[in-house]
HTML snippet that shows the backbone in 3Dmol.js (N, CA, C, O; Angstrom):
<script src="https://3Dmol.org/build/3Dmol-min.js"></script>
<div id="view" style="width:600px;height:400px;position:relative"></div>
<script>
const pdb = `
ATOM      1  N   UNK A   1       6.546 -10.051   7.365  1.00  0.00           N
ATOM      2  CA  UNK A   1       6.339  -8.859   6.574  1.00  0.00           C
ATOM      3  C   UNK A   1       6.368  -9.259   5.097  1.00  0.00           C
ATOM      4  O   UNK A   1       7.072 -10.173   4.670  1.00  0.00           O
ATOM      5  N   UNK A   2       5.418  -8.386   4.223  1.00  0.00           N
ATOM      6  CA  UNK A   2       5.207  -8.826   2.907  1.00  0.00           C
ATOM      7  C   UNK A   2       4.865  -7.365   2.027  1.00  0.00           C
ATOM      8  O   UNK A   2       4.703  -6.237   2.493  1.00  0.00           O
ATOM      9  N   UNK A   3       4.821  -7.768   0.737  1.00  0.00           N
ATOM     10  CA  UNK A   3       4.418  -6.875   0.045  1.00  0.00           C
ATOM     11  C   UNK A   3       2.664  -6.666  -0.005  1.00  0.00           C
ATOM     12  O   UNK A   3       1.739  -7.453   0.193  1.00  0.00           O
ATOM     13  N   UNK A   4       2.707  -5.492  -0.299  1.00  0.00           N
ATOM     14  CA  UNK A   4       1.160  -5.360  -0.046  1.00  0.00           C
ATOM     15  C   UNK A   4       0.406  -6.293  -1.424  1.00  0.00           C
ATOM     16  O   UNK A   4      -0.741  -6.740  -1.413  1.00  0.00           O
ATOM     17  N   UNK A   5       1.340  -6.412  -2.477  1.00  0.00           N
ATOM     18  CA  UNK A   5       0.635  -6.973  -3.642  1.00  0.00           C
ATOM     19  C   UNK A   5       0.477  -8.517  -3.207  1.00  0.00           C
ATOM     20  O   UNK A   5      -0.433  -9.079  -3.816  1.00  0.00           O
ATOM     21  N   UNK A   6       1.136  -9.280  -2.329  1.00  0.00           N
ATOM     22  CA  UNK A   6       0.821 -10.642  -2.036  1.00  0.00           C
ATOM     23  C   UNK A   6      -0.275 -10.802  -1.250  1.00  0.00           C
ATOM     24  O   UNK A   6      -0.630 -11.943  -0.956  1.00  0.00           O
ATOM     25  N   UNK A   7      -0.831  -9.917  -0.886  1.00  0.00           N
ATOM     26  CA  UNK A   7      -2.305  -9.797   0.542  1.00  0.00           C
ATOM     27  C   UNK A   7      -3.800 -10.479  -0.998  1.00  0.00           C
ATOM     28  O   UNK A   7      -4.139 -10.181  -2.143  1.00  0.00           O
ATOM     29  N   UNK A   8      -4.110 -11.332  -0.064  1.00  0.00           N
ATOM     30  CA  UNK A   8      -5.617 -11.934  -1.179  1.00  0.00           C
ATOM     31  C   UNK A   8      -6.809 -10.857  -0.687  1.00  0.00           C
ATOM     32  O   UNK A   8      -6.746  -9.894   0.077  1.00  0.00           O
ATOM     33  N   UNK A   9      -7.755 -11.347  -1.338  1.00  0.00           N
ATOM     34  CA  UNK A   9      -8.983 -10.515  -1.001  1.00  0.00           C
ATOM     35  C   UNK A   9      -9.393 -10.642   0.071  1.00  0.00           C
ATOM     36  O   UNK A   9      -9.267 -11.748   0.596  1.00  0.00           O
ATOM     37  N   UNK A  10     -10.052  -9.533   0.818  1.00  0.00           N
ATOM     38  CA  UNK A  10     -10.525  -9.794   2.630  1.00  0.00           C
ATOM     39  C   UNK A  10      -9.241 -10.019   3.343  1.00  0.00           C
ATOM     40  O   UNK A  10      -9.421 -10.413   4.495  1.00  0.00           O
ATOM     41  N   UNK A  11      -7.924  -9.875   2.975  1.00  0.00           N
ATOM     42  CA  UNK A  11      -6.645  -9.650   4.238  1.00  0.00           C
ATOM     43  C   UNK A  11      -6.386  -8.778   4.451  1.00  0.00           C
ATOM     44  O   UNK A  11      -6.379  -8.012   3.487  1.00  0.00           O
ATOM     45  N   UNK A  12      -5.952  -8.153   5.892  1.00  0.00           N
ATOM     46  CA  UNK A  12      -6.507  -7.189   6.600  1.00  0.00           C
ATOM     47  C   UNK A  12      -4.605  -7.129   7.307  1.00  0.00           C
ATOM     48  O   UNK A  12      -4.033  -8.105   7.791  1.00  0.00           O
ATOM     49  N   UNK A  13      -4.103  -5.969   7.183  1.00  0.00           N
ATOM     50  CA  UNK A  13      -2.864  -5.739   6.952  1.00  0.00           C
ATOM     51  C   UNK A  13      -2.084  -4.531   7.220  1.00  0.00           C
ATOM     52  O   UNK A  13      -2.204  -3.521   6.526  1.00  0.00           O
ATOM     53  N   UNK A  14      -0.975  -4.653   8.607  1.00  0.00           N
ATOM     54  CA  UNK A  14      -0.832  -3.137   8.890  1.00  0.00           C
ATOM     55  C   UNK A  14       0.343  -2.523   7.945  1.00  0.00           C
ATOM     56  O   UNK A  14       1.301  -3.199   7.571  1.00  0.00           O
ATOM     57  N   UNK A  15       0.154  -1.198   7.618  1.00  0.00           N
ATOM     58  CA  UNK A  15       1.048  -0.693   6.763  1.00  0.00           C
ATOM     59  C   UNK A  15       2.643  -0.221   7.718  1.00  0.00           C
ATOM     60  O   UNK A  15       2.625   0.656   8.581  1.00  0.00           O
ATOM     61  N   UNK A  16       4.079  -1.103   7.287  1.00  0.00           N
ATOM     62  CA  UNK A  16       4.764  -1.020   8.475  1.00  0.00           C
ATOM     63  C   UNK A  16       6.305  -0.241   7.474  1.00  0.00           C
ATOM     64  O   UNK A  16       7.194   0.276   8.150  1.00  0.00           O
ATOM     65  N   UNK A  17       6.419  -0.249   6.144  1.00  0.00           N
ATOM     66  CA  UNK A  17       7.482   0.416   5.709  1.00  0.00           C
ATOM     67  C   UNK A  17       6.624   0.873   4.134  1.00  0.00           C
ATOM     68  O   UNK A  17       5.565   0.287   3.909  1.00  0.00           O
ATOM     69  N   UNK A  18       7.092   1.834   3.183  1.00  0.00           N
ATOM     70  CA  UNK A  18       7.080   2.373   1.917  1.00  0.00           C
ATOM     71  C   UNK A  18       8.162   2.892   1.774  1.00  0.00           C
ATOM     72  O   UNK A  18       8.719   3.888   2.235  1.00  0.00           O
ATOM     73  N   UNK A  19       8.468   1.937   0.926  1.00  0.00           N
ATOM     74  CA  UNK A  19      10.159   1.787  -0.087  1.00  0.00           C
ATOM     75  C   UNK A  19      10.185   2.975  -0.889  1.00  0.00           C
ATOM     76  O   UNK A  19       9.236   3.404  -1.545  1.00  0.00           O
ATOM     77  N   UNK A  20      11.597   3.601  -0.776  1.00  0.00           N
ATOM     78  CA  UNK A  20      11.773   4.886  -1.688  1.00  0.00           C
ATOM     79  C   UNK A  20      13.023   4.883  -2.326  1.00  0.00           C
ATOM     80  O   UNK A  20      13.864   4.145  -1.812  1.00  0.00           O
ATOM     81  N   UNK A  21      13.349   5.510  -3.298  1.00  0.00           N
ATOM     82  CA  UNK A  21      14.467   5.834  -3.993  1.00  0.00           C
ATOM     83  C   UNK A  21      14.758   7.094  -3.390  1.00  0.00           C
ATOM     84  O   UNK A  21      14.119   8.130  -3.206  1.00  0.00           O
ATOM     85  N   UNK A  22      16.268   6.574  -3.060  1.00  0.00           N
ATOM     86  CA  UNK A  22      16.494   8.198  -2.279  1.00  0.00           C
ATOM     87  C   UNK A  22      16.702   8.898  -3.264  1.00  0.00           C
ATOM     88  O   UNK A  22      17.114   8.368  -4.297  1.00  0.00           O
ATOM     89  N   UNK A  23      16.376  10.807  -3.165  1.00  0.00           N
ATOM     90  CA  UNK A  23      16.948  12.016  -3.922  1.00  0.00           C
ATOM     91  C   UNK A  23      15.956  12.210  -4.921  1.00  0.00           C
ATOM     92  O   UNK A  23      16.115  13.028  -5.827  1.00  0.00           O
ATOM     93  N   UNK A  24      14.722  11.351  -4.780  1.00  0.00           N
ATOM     94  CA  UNK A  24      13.586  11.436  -5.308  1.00  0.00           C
ATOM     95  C   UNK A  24      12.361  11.941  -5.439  1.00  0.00           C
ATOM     96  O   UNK A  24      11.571  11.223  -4.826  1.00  0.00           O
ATOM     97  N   UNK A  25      11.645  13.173  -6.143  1.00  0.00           N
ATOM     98  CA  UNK A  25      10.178  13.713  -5.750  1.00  0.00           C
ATOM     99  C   UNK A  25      10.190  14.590  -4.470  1.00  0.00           C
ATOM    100  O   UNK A  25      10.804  15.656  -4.417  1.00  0.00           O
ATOM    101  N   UNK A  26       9.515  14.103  -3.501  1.00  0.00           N
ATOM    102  CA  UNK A  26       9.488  15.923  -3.049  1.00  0.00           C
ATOM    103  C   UNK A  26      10.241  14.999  -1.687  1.00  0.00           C
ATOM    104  O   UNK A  26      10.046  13.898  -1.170  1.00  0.00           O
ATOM    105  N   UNK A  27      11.118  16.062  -1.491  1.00  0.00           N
ATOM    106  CA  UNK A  27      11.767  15.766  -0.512  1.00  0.00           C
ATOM    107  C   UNK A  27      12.511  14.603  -0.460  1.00  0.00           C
ATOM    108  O   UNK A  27      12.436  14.063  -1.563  1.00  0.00           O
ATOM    109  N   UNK A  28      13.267  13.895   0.387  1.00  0.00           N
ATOM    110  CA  UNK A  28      13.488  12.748   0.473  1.00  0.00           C
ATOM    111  C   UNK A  28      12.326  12.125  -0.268  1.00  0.00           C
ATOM    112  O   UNK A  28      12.181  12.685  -1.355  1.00  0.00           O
ATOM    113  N   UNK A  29      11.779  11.523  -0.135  1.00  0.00           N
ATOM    114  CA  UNK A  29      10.781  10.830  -0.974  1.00  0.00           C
ATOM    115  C   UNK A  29      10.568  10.866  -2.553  1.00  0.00           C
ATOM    116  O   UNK A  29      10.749  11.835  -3.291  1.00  0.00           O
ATOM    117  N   UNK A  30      10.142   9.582  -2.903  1.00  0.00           N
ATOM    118  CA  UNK A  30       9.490  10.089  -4.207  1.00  0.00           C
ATOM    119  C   UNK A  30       8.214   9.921  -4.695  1.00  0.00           C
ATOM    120  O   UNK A  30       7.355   9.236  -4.139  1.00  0.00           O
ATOM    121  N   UNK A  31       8.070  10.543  -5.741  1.00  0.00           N
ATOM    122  CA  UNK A  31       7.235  12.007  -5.670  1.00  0.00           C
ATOM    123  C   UNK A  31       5.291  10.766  -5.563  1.00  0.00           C
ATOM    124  O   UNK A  31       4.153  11.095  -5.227  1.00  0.00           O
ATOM    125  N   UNK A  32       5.934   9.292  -6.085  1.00  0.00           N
ATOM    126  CA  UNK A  32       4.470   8.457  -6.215  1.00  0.00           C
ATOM    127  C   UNK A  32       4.777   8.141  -4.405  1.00  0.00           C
ATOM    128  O   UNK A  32       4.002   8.737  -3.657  1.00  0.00           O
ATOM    129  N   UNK A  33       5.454   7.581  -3.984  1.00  0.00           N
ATOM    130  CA  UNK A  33       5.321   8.162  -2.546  1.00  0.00           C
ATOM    131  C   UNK A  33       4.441   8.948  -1.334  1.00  0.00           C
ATOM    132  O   UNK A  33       3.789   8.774  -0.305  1.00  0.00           O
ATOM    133  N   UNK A  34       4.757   9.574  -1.927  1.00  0.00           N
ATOM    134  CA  UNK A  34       3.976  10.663  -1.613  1.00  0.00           C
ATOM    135  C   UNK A  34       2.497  11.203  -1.725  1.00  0.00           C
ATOM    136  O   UNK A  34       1.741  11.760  -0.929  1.00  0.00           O
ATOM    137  N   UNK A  35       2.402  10.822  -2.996  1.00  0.00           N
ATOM    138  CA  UNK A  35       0.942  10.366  -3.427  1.00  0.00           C
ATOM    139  C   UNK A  35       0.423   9.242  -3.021  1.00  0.00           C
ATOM    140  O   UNK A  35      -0.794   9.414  -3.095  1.00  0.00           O
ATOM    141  N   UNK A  36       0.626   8.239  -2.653  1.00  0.00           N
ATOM    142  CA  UNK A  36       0.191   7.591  -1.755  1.00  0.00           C
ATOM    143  C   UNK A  36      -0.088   7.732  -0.032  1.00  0.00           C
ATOM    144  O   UNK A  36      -1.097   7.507   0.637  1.00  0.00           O
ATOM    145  N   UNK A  37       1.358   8.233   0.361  1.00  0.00           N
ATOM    146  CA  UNK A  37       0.524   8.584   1.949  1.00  0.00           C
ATOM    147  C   UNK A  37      -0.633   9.697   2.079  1.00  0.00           C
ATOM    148  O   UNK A  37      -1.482   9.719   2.970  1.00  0.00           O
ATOM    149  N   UNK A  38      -0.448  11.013   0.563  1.00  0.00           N
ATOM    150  CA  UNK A  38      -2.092  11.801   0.480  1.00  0.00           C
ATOM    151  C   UNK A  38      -3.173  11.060   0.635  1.00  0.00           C
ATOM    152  O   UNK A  38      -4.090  11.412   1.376  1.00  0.00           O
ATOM    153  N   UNK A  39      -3.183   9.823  -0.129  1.00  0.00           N
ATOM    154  CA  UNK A  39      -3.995   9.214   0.217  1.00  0.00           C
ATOM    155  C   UNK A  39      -4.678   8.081   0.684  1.00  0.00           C
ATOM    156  O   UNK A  39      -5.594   7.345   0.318  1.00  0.00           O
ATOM    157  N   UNK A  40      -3.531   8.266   2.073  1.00  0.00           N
ATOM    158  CA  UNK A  40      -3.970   7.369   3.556  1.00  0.00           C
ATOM    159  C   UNK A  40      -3.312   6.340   3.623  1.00  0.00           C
ATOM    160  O   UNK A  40      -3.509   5.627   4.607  1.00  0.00           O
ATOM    161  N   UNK A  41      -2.285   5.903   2.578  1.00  0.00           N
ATOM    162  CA  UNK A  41      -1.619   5.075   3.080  1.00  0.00           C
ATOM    163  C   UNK A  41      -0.430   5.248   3.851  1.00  0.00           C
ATOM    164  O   UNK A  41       0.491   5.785   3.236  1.00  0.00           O
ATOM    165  N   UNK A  42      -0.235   4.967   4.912  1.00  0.00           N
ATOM    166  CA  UNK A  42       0.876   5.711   5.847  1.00  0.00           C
ATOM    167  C   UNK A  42       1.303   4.178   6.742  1.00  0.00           C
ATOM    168  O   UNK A  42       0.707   3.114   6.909  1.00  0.00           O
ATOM    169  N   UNK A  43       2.623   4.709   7.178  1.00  0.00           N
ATOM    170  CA  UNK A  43       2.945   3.605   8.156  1.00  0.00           C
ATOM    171  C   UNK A  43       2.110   3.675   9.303  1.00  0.00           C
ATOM    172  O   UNK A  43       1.844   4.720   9.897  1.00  0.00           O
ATOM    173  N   UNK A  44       1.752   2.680   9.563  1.00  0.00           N
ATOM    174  CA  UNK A  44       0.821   2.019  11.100  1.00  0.00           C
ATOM    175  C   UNK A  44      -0.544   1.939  10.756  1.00  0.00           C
ATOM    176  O   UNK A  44      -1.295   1.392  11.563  1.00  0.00           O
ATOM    177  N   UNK A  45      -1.175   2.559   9.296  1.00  0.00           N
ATOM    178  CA  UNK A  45      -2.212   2.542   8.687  1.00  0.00           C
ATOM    179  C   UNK A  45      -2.996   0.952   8.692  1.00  0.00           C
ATOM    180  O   UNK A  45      -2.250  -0.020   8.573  1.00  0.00           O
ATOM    181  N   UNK A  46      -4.541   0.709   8.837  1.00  0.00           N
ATOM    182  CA  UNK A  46      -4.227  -0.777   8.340  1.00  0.00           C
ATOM    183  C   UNK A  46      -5.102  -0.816   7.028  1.00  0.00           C
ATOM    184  O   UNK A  46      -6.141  -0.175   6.876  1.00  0.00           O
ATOM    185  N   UNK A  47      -4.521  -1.675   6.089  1.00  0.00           N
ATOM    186  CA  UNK A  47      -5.764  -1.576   5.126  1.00  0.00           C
ATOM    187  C   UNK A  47      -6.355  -3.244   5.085  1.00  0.00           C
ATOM    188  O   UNK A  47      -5.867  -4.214   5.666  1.00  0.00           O
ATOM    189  N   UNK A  48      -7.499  -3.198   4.244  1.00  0.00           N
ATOM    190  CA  UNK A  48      -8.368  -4.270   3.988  1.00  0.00           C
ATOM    191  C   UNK A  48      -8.199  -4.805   2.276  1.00  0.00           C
ATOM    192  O   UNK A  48      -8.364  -3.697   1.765  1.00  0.00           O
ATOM    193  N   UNK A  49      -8.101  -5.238   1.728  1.00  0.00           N
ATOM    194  CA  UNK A  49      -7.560  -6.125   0.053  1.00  0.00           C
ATOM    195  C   UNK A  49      -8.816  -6.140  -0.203  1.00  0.00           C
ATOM    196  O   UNK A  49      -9.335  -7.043   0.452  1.00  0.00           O
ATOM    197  N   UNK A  50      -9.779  -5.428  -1.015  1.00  0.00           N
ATOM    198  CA  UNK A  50     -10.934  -5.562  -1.555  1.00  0.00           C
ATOM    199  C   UNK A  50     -10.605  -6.230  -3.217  1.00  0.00           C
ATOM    200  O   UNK A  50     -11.573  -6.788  -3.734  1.00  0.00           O
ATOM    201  N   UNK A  51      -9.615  -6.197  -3.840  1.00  0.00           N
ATOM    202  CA  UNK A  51      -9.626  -6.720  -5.124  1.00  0.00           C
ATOM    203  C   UNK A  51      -8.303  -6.829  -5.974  1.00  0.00           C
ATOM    204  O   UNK A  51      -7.886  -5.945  -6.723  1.00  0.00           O
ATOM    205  N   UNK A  52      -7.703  -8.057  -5.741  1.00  0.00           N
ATOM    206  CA  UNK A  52      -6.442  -8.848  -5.976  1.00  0.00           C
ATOM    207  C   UNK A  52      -6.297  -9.705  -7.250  1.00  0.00           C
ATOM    208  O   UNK A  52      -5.825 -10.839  -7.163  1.00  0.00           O
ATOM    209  N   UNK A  53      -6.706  -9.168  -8.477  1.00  0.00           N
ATOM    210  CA  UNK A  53      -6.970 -10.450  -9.819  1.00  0.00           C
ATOM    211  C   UNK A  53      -5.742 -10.954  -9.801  1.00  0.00           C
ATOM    212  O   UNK A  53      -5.679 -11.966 -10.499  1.00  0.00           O
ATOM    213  N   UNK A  54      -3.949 -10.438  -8.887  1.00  0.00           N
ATOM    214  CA  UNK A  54      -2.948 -11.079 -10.123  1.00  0.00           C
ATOM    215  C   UNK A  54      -2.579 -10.352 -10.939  1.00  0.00           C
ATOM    216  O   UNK A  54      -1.717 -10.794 -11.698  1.00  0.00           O
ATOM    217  N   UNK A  55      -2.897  -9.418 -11.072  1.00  0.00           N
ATOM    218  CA  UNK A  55      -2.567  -8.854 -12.523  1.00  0.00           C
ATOM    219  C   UNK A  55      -3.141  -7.205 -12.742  1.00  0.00           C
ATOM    220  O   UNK A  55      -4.331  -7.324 -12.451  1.00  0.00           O
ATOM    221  N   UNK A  56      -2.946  -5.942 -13.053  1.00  0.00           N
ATOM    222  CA  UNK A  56      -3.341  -4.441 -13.074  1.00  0.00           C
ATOM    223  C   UNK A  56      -3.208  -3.896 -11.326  1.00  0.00           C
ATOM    224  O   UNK A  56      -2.340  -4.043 -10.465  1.00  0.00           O
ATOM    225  N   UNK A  57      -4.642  -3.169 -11.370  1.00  0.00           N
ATOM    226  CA  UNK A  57      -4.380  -2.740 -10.031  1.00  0.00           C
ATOM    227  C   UNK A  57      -5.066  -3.321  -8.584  1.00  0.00           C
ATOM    228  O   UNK A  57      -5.976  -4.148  -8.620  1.00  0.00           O
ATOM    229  N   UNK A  58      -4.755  -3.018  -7.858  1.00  0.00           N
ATOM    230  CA  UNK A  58      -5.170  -3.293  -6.436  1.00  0.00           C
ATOM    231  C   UNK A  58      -6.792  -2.460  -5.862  1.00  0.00           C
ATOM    232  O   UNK A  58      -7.055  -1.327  -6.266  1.00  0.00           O
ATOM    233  N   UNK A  59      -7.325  -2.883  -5.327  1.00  0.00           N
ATOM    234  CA  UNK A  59      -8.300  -2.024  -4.462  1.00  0.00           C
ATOM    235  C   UNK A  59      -8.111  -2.687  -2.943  1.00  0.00           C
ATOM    236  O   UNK A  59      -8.186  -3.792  -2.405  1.00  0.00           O
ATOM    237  N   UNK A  60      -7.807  -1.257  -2.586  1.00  0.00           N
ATOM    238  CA  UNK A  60      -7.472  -1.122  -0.837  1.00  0.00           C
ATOM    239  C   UNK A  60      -8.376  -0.623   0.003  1.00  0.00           C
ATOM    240  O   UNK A  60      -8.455   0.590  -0.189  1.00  0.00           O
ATOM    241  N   UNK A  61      -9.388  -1.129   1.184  1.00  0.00           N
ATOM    242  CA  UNK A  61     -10.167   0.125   1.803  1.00  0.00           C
ATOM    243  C   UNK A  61      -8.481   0.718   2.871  1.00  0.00           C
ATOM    244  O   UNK A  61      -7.552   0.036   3.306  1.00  0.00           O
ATOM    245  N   UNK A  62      -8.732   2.158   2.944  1.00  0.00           N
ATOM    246  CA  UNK A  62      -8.201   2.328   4.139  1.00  0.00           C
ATOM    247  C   UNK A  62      -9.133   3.650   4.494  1.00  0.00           C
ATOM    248  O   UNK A  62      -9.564   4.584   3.817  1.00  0.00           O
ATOM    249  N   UNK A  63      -9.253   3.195   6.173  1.00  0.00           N
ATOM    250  CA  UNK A  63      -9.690   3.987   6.886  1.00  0.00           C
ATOM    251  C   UNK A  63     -11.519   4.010   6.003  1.00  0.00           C
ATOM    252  O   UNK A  63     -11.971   2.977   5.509  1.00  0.00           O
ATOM    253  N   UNK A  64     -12.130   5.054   5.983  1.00  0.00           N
ATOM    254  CA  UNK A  64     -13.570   4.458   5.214  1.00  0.00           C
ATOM    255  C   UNK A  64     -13.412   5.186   3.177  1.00  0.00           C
ATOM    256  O   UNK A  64     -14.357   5.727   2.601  1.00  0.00           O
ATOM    257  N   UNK A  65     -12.300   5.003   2.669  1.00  0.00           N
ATOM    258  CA  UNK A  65     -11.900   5.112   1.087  1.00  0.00           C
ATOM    259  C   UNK A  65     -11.411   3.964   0.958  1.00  0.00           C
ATOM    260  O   UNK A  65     -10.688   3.336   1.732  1.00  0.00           O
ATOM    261  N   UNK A  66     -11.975   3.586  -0.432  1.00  0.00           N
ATOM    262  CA  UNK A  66     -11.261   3.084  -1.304  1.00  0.00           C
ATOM    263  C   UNK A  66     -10.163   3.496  -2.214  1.00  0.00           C
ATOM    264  O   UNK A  66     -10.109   4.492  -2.935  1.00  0.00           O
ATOM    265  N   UNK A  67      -9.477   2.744  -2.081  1.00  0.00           N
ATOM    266  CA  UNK A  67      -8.122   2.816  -3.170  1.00  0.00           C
ATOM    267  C   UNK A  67      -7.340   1.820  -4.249  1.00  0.00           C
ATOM    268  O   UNK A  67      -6.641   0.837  -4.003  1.00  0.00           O
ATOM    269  N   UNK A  68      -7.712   2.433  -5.583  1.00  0.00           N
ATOM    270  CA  UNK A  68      -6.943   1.683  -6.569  1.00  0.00           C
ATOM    271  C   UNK A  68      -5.535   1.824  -6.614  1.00  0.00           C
ATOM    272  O   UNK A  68      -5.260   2.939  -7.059  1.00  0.00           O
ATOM    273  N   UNK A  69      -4.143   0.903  -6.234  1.00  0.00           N
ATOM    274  CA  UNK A  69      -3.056   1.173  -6.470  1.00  0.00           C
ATOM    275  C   UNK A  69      -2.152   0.260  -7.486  1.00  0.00           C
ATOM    276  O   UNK A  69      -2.066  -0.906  -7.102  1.00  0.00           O
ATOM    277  N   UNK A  70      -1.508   0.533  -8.618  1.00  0.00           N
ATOM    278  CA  UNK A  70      -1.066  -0.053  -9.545  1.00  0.00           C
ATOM    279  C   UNK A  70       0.089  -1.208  -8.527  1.00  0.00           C
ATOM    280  O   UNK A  70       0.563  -1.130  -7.394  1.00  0.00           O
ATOM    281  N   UNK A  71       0.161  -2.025  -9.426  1.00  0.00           N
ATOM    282  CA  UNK A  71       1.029  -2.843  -9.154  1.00  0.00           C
ATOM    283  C   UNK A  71       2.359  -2.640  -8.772  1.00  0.00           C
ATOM    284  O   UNK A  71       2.853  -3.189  -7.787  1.00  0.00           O
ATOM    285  N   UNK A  72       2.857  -2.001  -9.387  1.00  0.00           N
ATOM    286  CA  UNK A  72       4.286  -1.578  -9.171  1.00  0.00           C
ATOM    287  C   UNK A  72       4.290  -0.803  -7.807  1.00  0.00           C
ATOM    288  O   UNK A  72       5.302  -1.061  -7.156  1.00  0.00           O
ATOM    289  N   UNK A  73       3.637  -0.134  -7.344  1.00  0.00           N
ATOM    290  CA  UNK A  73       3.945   0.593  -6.485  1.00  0.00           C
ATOM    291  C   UNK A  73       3.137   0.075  -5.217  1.00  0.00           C
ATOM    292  O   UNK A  73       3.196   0.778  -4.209  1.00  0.00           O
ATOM    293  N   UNK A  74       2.458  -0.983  -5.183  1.00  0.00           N
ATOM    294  CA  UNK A  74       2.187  -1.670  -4.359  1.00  0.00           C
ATOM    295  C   UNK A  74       2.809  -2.845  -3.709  1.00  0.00           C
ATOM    296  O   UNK A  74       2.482  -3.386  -2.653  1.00  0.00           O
ATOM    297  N   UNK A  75       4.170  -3.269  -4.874  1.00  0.00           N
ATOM    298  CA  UNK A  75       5.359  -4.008  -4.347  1.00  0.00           C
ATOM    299  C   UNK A  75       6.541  -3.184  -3.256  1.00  0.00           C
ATOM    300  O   UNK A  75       7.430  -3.630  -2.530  1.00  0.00           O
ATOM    301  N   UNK A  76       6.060  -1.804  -3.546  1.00  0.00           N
ATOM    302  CA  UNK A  76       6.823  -0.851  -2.094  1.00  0.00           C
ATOM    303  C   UNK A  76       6.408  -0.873  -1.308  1.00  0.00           C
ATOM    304  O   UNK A  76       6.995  -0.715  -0.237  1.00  0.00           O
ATOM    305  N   UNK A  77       4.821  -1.140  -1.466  1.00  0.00           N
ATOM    306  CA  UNK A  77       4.718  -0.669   0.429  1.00  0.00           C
ATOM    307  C   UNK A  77       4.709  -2.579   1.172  1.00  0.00           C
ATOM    308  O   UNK A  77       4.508  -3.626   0.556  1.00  0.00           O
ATOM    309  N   UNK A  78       4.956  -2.402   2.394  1.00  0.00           N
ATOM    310  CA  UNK A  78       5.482  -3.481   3.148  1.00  0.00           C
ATOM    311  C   UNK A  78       4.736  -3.779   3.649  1.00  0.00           C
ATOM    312  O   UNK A  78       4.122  -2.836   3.151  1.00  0.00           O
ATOM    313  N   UNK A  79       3.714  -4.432   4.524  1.00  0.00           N
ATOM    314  CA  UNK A  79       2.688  -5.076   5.315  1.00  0.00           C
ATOM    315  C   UNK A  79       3.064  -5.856   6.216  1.00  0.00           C
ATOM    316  O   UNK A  79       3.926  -6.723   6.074  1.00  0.00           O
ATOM    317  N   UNK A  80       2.394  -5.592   7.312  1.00  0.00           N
ATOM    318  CA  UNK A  80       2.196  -7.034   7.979  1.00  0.00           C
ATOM    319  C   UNK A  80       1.234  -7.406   8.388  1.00  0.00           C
ATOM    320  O   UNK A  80       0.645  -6.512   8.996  1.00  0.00           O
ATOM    321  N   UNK A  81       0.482  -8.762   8.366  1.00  0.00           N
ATOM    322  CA  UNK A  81      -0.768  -9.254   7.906  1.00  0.00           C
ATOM    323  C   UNK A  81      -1.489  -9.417   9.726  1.00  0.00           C
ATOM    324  O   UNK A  81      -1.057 -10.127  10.634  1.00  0.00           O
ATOM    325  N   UNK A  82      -2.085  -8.945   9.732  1.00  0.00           N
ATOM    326  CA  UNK A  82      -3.244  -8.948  11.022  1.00  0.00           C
ATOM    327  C   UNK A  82      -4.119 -10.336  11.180  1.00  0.00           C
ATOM    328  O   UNK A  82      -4.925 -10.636  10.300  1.00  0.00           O
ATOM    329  N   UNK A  83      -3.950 -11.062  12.190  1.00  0.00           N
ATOM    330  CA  UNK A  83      -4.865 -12.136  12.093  1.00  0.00           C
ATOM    331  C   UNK A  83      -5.855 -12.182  13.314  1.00  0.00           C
ATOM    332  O   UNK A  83      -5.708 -12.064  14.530  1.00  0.00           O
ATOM    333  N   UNK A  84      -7.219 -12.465  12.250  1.00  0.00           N
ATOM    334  CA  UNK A  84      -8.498 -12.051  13.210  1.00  0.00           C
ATOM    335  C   UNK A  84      -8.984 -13.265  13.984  1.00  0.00           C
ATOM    336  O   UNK A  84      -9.935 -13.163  14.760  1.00  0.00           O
TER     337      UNK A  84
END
`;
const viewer = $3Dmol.createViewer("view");
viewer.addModel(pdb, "pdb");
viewer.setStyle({}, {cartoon: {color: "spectrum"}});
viewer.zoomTo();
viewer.render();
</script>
């Protein structure tokens, strides 16, 4: 298991935890959290690493969207890497 920010381009990766600060945003959760599983990133999800420079943000396909996710909050969610 890894952070989703260590996945290179074209690694293909199931979504298996998203790290939270408890007492945070809506509900248990917080609140960027949350905004992320709106949009599709969820546990058991898998995504695909379309664009990894190292450095700003991420592009994720999941499911048939793309997704830009900043760095920081891509060191929460947890992965584990699928091998084809």
């Amino acid at each position: 298991m890894s952070s989703l920010s260590f996945l290179n381009i074209g690694e293909k990766a199931e979504v298996v935890e998203i790290k939270t600060e408890k007492g945070h945003g809506c509900g248990k959760k917080e609140k960027h959290i949350c905004h992320v599983e709106d949009m599709g990133l969820r546990i058991g999800n898998v995504v695909e690493v379309l664009n990894n420079e190292g450095q700003g943000p991420l592009v994720v396909k999941v499911n048939e969207s793309r997704i830009a996710i900043g760095r920081d909050m891509a060191m929460k969610i947890m992965v584990k890497r699928i091998e084809e």
